[in-house]
N, C-alpha and C positions, 0 to 999 in steps of 0.2 A: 650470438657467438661469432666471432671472427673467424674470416676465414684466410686473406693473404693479409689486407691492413690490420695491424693493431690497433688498440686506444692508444694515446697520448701518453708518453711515460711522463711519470712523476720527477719531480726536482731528484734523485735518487739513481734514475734512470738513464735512456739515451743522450747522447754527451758528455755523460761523465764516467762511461764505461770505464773498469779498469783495463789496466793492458793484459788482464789473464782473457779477458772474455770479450764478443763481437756480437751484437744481436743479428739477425741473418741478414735484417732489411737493410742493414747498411754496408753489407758488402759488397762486391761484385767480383768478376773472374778475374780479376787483377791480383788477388787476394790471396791465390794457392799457397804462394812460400808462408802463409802466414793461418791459415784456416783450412788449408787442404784441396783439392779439386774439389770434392763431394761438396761440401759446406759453401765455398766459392759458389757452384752453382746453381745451390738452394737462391743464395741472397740474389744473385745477380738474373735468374727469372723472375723472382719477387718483384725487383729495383722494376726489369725492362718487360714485363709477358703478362702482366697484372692487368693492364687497355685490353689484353684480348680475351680476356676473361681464364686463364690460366692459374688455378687457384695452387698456391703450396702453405702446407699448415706454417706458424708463426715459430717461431725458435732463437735460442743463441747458440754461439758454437763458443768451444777455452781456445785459445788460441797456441801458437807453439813455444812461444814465450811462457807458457803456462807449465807445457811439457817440459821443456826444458828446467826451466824451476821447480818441477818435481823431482826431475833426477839429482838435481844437484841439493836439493834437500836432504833427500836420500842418499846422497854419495854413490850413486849408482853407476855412473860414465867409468870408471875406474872398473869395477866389479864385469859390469856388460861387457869390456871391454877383453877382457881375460877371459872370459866363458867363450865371445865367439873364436877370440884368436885360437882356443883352444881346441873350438870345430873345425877351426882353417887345415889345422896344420893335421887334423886326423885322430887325435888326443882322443875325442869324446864325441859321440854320433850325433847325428841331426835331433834327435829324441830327446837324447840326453837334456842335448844344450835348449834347447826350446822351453825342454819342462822346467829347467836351473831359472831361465831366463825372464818366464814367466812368473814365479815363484818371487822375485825379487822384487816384482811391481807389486802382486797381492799383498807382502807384507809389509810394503809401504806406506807411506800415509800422506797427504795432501797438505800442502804449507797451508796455515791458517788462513792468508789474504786468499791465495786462490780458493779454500772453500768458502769462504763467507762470500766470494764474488758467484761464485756456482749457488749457492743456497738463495743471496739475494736474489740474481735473475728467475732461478725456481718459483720466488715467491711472486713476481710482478707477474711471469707468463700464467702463474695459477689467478692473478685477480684479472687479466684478460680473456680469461674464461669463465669468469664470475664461479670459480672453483676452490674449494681449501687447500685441494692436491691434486693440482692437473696431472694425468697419465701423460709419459712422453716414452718417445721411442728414444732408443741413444745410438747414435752411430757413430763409428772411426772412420776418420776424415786422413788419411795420411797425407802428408803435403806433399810427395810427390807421387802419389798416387792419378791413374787416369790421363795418365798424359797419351797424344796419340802413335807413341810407338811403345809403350805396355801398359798394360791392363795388371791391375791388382785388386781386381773384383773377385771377393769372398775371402780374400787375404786373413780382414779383421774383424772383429763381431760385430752384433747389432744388438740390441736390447731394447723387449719391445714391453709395453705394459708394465713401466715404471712410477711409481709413487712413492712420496716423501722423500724430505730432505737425506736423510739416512742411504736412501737405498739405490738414489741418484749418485753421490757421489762414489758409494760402491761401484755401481754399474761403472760409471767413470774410470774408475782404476782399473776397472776389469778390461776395457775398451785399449787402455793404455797398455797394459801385457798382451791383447792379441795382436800388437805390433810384431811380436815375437812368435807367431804362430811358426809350424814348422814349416808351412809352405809358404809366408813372405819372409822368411830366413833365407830358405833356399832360392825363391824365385831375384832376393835380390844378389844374394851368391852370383848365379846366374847373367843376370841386368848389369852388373859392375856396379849395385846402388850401394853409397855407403852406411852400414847401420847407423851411428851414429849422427848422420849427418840430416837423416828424415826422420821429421819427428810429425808428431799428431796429434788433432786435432777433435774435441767430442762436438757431435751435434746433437743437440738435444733441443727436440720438436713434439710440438702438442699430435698426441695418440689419433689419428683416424679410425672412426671405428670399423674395421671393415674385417675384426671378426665376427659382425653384424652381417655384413655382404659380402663383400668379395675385392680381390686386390690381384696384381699381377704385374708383368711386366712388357715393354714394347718398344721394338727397333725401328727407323727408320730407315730400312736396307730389309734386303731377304738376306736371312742370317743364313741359307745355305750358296745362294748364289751371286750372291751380292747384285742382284736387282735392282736397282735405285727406286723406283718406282710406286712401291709398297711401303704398309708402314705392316707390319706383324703383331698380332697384341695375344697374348697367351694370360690367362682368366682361373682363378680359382677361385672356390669359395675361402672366408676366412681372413688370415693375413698372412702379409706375403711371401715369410720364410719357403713355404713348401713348393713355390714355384720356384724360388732361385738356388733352394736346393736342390731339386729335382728330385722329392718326392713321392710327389704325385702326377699323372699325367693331366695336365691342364686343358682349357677349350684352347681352339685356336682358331682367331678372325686374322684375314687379310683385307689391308683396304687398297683401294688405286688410290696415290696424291694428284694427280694430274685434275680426277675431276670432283674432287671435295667441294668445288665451289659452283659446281655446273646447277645451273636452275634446275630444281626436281630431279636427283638423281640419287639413287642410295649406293654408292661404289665399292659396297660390302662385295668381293670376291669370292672371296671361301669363308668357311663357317665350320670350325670342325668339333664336334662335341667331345670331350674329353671325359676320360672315367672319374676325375676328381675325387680319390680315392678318399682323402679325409682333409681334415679341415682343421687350423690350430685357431685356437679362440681364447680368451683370459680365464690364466687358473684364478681361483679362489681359494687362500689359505695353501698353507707350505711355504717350499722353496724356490718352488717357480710362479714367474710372473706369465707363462703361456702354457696351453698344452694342447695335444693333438687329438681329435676324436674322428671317431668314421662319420663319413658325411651318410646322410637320408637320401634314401632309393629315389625321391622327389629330386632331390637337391641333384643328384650324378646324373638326370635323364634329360636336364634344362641347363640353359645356357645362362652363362651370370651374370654378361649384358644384355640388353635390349641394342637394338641397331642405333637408336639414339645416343643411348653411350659411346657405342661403339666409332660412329663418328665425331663423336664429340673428343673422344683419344685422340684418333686418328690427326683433326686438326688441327689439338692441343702439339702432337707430335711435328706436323709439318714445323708448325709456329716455332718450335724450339731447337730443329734442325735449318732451320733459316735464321734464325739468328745467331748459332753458331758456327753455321756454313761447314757444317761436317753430320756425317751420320750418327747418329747418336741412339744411348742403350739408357732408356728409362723405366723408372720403377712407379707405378699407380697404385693408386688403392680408393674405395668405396667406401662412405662415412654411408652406416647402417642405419643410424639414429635421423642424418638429413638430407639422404639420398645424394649429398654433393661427392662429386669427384675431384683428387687431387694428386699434383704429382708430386713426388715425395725424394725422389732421385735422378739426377739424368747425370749423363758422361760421354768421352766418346765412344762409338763403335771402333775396336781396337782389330777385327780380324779383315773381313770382307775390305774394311774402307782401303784397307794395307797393302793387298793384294797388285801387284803388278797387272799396269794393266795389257799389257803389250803381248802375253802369253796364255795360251786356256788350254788347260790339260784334260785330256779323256782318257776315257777306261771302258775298256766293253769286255765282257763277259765270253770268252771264245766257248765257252759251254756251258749246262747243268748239273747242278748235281740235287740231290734229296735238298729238302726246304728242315731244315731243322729248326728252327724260330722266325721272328719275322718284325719290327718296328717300326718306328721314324727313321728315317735315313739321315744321320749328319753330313754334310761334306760330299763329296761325288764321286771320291776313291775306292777302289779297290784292293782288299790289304790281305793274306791267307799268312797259315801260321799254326802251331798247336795252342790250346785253348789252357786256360788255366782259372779254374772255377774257384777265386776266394772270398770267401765271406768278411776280411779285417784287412786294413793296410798291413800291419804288423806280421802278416803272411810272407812281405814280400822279400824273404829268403827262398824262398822254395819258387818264384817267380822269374823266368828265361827273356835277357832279352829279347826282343823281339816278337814275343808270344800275342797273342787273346787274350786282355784282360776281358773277364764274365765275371758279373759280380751284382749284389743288390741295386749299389747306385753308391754315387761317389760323393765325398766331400776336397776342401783344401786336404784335408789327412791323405790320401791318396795322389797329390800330386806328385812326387816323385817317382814314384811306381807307374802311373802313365805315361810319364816322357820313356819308358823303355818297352812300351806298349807299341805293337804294330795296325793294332786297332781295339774298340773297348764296344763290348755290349753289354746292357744295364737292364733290369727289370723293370727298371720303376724313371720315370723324368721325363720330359718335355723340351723343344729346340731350345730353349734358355736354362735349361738345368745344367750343373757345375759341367756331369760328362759332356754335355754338349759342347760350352763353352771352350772346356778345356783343350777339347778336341780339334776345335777348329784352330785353337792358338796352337797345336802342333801340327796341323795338316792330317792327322791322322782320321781314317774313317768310323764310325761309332755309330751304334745301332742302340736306341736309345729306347725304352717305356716299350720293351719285349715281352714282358709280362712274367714267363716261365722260362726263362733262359736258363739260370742257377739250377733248374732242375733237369729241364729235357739236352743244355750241353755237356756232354761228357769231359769231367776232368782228364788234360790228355789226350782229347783226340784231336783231328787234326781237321782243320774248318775252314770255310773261304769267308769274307767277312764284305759286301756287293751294294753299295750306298748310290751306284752306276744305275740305278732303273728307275729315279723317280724318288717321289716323296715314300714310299716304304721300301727300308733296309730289309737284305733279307742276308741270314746266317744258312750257309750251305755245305754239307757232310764234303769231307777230302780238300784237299789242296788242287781246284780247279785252275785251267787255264784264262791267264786273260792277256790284253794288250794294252799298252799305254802311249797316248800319243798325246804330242806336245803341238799346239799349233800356233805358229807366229803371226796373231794378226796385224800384226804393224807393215809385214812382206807381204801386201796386197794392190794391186793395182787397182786404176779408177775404170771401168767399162759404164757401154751404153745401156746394155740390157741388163734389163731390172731383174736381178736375182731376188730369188724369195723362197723359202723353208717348206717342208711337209713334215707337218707335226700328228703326230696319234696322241701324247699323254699330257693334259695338262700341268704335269709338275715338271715333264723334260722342257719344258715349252722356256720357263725360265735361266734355262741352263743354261740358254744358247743365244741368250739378248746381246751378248756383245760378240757377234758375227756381223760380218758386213753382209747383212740381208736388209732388203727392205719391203718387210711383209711375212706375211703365210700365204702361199698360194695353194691348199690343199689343209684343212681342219678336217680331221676324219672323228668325226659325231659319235660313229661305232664303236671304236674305241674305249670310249667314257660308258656308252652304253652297257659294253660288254665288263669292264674291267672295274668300274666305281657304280654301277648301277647292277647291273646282274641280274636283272628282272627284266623278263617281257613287258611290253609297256601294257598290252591289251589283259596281262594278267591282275598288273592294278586296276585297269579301268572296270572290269569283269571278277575281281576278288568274289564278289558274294557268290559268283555261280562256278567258282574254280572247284573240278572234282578232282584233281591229283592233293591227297591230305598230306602229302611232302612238303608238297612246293606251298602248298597254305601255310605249312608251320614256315621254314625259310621264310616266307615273304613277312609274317608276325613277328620274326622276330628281326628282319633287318629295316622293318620300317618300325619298330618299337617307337612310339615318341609321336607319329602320325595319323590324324585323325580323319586325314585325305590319304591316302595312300598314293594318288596320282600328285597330290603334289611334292613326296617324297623324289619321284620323278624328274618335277619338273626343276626342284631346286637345286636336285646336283647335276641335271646337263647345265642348265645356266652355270650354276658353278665353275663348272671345268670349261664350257665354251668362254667364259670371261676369262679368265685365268690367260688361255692362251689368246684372246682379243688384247686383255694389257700387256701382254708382253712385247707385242711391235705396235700398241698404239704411238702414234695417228695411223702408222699404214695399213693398208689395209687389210683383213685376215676373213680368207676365204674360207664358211663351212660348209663342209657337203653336208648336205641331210643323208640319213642312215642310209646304208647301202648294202645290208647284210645281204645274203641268198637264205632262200628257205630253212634250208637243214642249220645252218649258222643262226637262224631268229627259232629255232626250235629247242637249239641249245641251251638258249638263256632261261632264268628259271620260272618255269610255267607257262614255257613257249611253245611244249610240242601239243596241246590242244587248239590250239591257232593257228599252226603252220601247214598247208600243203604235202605231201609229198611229192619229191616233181626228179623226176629220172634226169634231169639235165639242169641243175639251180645258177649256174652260170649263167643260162641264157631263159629263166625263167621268171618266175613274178618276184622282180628285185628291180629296185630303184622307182622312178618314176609312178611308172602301173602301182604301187602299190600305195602311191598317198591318195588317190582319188576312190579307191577301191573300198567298199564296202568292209571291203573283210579289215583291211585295216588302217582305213582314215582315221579311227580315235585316237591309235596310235600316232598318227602325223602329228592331230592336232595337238598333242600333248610337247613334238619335236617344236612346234610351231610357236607353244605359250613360253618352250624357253628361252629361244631365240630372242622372241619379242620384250622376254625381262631383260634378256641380256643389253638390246639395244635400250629400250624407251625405259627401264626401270635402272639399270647400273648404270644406264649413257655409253654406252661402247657401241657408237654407230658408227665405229669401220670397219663392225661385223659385218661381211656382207654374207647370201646364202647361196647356194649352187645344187643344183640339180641333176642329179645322176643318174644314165640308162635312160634318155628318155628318148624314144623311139620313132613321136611322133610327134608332128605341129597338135592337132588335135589333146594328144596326150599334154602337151606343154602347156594350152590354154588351160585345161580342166586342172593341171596342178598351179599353176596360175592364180586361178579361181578358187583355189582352196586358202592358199597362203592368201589371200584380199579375207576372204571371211574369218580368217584370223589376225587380222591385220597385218599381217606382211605384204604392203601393198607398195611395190616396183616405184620407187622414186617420193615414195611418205617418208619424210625424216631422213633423207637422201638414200635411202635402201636401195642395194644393187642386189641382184638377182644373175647368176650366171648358170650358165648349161655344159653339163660337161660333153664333149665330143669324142665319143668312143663307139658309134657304130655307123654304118657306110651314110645309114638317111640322116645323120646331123653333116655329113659332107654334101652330098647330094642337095641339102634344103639348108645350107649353112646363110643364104642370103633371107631365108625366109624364118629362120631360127634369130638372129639376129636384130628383126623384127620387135621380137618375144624379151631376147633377156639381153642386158648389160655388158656381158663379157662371154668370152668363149676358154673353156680348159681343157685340150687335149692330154685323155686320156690312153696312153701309148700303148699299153698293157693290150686292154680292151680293143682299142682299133685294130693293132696289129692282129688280133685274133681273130678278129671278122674278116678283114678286109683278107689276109691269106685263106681262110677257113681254116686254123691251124689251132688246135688245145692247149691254153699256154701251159696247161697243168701234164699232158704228154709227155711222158721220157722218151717214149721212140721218135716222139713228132721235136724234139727238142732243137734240132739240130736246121728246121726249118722255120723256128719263131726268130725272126731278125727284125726289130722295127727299124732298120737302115734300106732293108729289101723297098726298092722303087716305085714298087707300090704303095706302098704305105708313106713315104714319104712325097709322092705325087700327092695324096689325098690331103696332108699337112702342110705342104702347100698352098692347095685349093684353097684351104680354112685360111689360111692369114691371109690370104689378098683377098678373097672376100670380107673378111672379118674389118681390112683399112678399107674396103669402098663405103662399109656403113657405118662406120666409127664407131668398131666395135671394140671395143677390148681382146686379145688374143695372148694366151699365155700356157704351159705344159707344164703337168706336174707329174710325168713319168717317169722311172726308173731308166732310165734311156741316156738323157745326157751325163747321168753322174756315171754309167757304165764306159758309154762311148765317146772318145774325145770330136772322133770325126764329126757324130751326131750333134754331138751340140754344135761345133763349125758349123755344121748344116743348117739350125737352126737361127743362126746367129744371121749366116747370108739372106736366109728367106723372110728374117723381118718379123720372126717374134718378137712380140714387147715387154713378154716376160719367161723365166723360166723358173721352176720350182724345185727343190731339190732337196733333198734328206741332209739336217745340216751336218753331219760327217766331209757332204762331198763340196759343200760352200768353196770353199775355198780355191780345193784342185780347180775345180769348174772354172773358177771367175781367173784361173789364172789361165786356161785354157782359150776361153773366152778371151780376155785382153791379145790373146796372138790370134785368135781370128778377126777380133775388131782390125787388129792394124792390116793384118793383109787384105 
């Protein structure tokens, strides 16, 4: 069976096409005005992506010529022509004209030449599949569809699991009326496109079978933050309507492109297992040629590629965005029957690529309010409003501009009703489903695959709608406060000292890639711990002898799927430690190993059998002491296996690791000696190892600490608390925590002229310079070489900075 080459066409065959019809392989993207973007793009990765083993099934497309010849057979240009003028001028509604419109193609009928040129190609593509009646899918190709300043993705239909002469050319026509759907009426309304003037084109290509397996779809760009770096691949079982309608909620892998080619490295990032509620597969007998069934409790608990697939997309993906030198939004699918993978679609990315790059707008939450629902977060706006719960477009009389749409999940039927939407939450879909899409083509924020929204948001009330915190949205009771700032990064000067980020979440981590940072100087490991993991680690390690029966059932049911329970552990800190490693790779991104305090690691859940009580956890068994410590080395080693996937297994070795609270030379060796018997061994695979400096004996022994690790990070918080004796957490002592007080910045001193006699690294990632402008002047004279900073204050900073460089 073929899979991109055909056989040989017969004297009947290629070259003597007529001008209705184009078989794929001889097209290329020259081709749009005449075959559409979609079809264009079939033949011309065929023609040039075929050497790198890029398979796409076999097909021919009718071309517009074909179209056009149906309407004038028809007499239809006259007829269409009257229906819209008569939506122009307000006559007759969007509804109205769509359904007239479409009506007029159904009971039309195909000039003879053009079917017999469709029936022939049918019958040749069914003898290259050694078949009586090849299944194909049929898709609308419109020719000026896909261009890279708009998208008319979900515009026109698709028809999947088609057979015989009969019911091809049906689909055919049908293809041709959803030209006419109500939302590429309006969207071209809108574009200034003229009806008329775009006409379309059928692609019809041999059936993948991948309501056998599984199909889906995948960007080269992070579709919320425009990333470049990643490719996105969203996975269902079945075929592939239900991902790009949205729904269902799909798996979702991230890959790195940087290192797809690195010897031995699997640069699988994230991995996020979706509920893949059901599954559409081919009907048999009736009307329909597909239909939807609920997937197997097996099927929603597994992932639907293996990692081999998964970079086999991945650098099927790079291949196709390099040779058309733009981001681009393709469609895959899984043959069931011979396990091969193919792409079926590709175009460009029409949102993120669009984006100006010279401005990045933020939103932060000036407060809380009750969590009313909660999802994927589209986009990274903040939008409040009253909410309007409807189940049908046809609602949307009783619908206020500006409001909450909340609703099942959306198709093209709903676009008009969005553009007057201030933000849209959905039950059911995934970052590539229609809401999402749509969403980001109006800037608006959408909280998508909520689950129970339609039910637990009240029609009517009034909601904050918070896409600002990360990879999940969250829907919040009242009209909260927030702020919205615009930041110009083009109005940045060039400085000496190396600015670099302090990140907590790995999905804010991509938000903030095009800041003039260069690095992470501060990865706080806790974070991931506390907020995507939520388990004590020593509660996995020790499951079989956990006597709280709470925290057993929690931990049963969020490591569901886990036959290790510690490796449920170790694959989502790697996850999230990778996540923010790509996001400033090559430079460097500094993690601290967990640095919780007791009552904080008793929190988590099945942590308070493990944890101490200790009247002072500030200055108790926290940081350092605690990886060499009995009580909880397994837990290190478990911090330590994911590190070391992070570097030696995804390749992100500018991970480096750092050490915090660590008290003593002695203390330094033994945690030293820990990380070596877990292979994190100081200068293996270039590993750097830093120590953070926050108590008086890393100033006092900073020549002898240096020694020991790689680099040094002043921690300002913490020093300044020792070195005055002063409680940073005090309200009465408040007024006496200054880390500008002389003391403490003697000691910071100390550390960077020591730190350049041994050619140390020295760098701060305290709260301090983004507060105080003097302070960082301060910093900037005494010859740090780097500074870390929350990226909100990037910016101010380095402009603060460039006027202390000069003076």
């Amino acid at each position: 069976m073929p899979h991109n080459t055909p056989n040989e066409h017969d004297e009947n065959g290629r070259g003597n096409d007529p001008a209705e019809l184009r078989w794929l392989e001889d097209l290329t993207s020259g081709d749009v005005g005449e075959v559409g973007g979609k079809n264009a793009s079939l033949g011309e990765m065929i023609r040039t992506l075929e050497d790198e083993g890029i398979r796409v099934p076999a097909g021919f497309a009718t071309t517009a010529r074909a179209y056009r010849q149906f309407l004038e057979a028809n007499n239809l240009n006259d007829r269409l022509d009257e229906k819209l003028s008569a939506y122009r001028s307000g006559d007759r509604s969007l509804e109205e004209t769509g359904k007239a419109v479409r009506r007029l193609f159904l009971d039309a009928e195909f000039p003879e030449e053009t079917a017999e040129a469709i029936r022939r190609a049918y019958r040749e593509l069914s003898q290259r599949y050694e078949l009586d009646g090849v299944d194909v899918a049929v898709r609308s190709s419109a020719t000026a569809e896909d261009l890279p300043e708009a998208s008319f993705a979900g515009q026109q239909e698709t028809y999947l699991n088609i057979s015989g002469e009969k019911d091809l050319l049906d689909a055919c026509r049908r293809c041709y009326a959803s030209l006419f759907t109500d939302r590429a009426i309006s969207y071209r309304e809108e574009k200034n496109f003229s009806h008329l003037e775009v006409a379309l084109s059928v692609g019809v290509q041999k059936m993948v079978r991948s309501d056998k397996a599984g199909s889906g779809v995948m960007f080269t760009i992070d579709t919320e933050t425009g990333f470049p770096n990643v490719v996105v691949i969203n996975a269902a079982w079945g075929l592939g309507e239900n991902v790009v309608q949205g729904t269902i909620n799909p798996d979702e892998y991230r890959v790195f492109k940087p290192l797809l080619e690195a010897d031995g490295c699997c640069p699988i990032i994230e991995k996020t297992l979706g509920a893949k509620e059901k599954k559409m597969i081919y009907a048999r007998g009736g009307t329909k040629s597909t239909r939807n069934v609920d997937t197997r409790r097996r099927e929603r608990s597994r992932y639907v590629l293996d990692d081999d697939e998964i970079l086999t997309l991945a650098r099927w993906a790079r291949s196709i965005e390099d040779h058309y030198e733009k981001p681009m939004d393709i469609e895959w699918a899984k043959d069931g029957e011979t396990g091969d993978l193919f792409v079926v679609q590709a175009r460009p990315e029409t949102v993120q690529s669009q984006r100006q790059s010279g401005a990045l707008k933020t939103y932060r939450l000036k407060g809380k309010g009750s969590t009313v629902c909660e999802g994927l977060a589209v986009g990274d706006a903040i939008a409040a409003g009253k909410a309007h719960v409807l189940h049908d477009p046809d609602e949307s009389d009783r619908f206020d501009e500006g409001a909450v749409l909340v609703t099942e999940m959306t198709d093209p039927d709903w676009g008009p009703l969005m553009k007057r939407a201030a933000a849209i939450v959905t039950d059911h879909g995934g970052r590539t489903s229609h809401a999402a899409i749509v969403s980001r083509e109006l800037g608006i924020p959408a909280v998508v695959g909520a689950g129970n929204a339609t039910d637990v948001v009240k029609d009517g009330a009034e909601i904050t709608v918070s896409c600002a915190e990360g990879e999940q949205g969250f829907v919040y009771e009242g009209l909260l406060d927030y702020e919205e700032q615009e930041i110009d990064l083009e109005e940045c000067p060039e400085i000496r000292t190396r600015l670099m980020m302090n990140i907590a979440s790995p999905a804010a981590a991509f938000r903030w890639w095009r800041l003039p940072a260069r690095g992470i100087g501060l990865a706080r490991m806790e974070f991931i711990i506390n907020n995507i993991i939520k388990i004590h680690p020593l509660a996995l390690v020790e499951f079989d002898q956990l006597e709280d029966r709470e925290a057993r059932r929690r931990i049963e049911e969020i490591t569901r799927g886990y036959d290790d329970k510690c490796e449920y552990f170790v694959k989502h800190l790697a996850g999230g430690i990778a996540r923010i490693g790509a996001s400033q790779h090559p430079d460097p991104v500094i993690v601290r190993m967990s640095d919780f305090k007791t009552n904080e690691y008793a929190n988590l859940i099945g942590g308070a059998e493990f944890e101490p009580e200790e009247e002072n956890p500030m200055l108790g068994f926290r940081g350092a002491s605690r990886y060499y410590s009995e009580l909880y080395r397994p837990g290190f080693d478990l911090e330590c296996r994911a590190l070391k996937r992070v570097r030696d297994e995804i390749g992100l070795t500018n991970v480096a690791a750092m050490i915090p609270f660590c008290r003593t030379l002695e203390e330094a060796d033994k945690v030293l000696g820990v990380m070596k018997e877990n292979g994190l061994e100081r200068g293996r695979n270039g590993l750097e190892i830093y120590v953070m400096i926050e108590v008086p004996s890393n100033v006092k022994l900073a020549a002898e600490f240096a020694e020991r690790f790689d680099g040094f990070s002043i921690g300002t918080n913490d020093l300044t608390q020792l070195v005055l004796g002063v409680d940073r957490d005090s309200t009465e002592l408040a007024g006496l925590f200054d880390e500008r007080n002389e003391a403490v910045k003697r000691s910071i001193r100390q550390v960077i002229e020591c730190a350049h006699q041994h050619d140390t690294k020295v760098g701060i990632c305290g709260q301090a310079p983004s507060d105080h402008p003097d302070f960082a002047a301060f910093l900037v004279e005494a010859g740090i070489d780097s500074i870390s900073l929350n990226p909100d204050s990037v910016l101010p900073v380095k402009r603060r900075l460039a006027e202390a460089e000069r003076s």
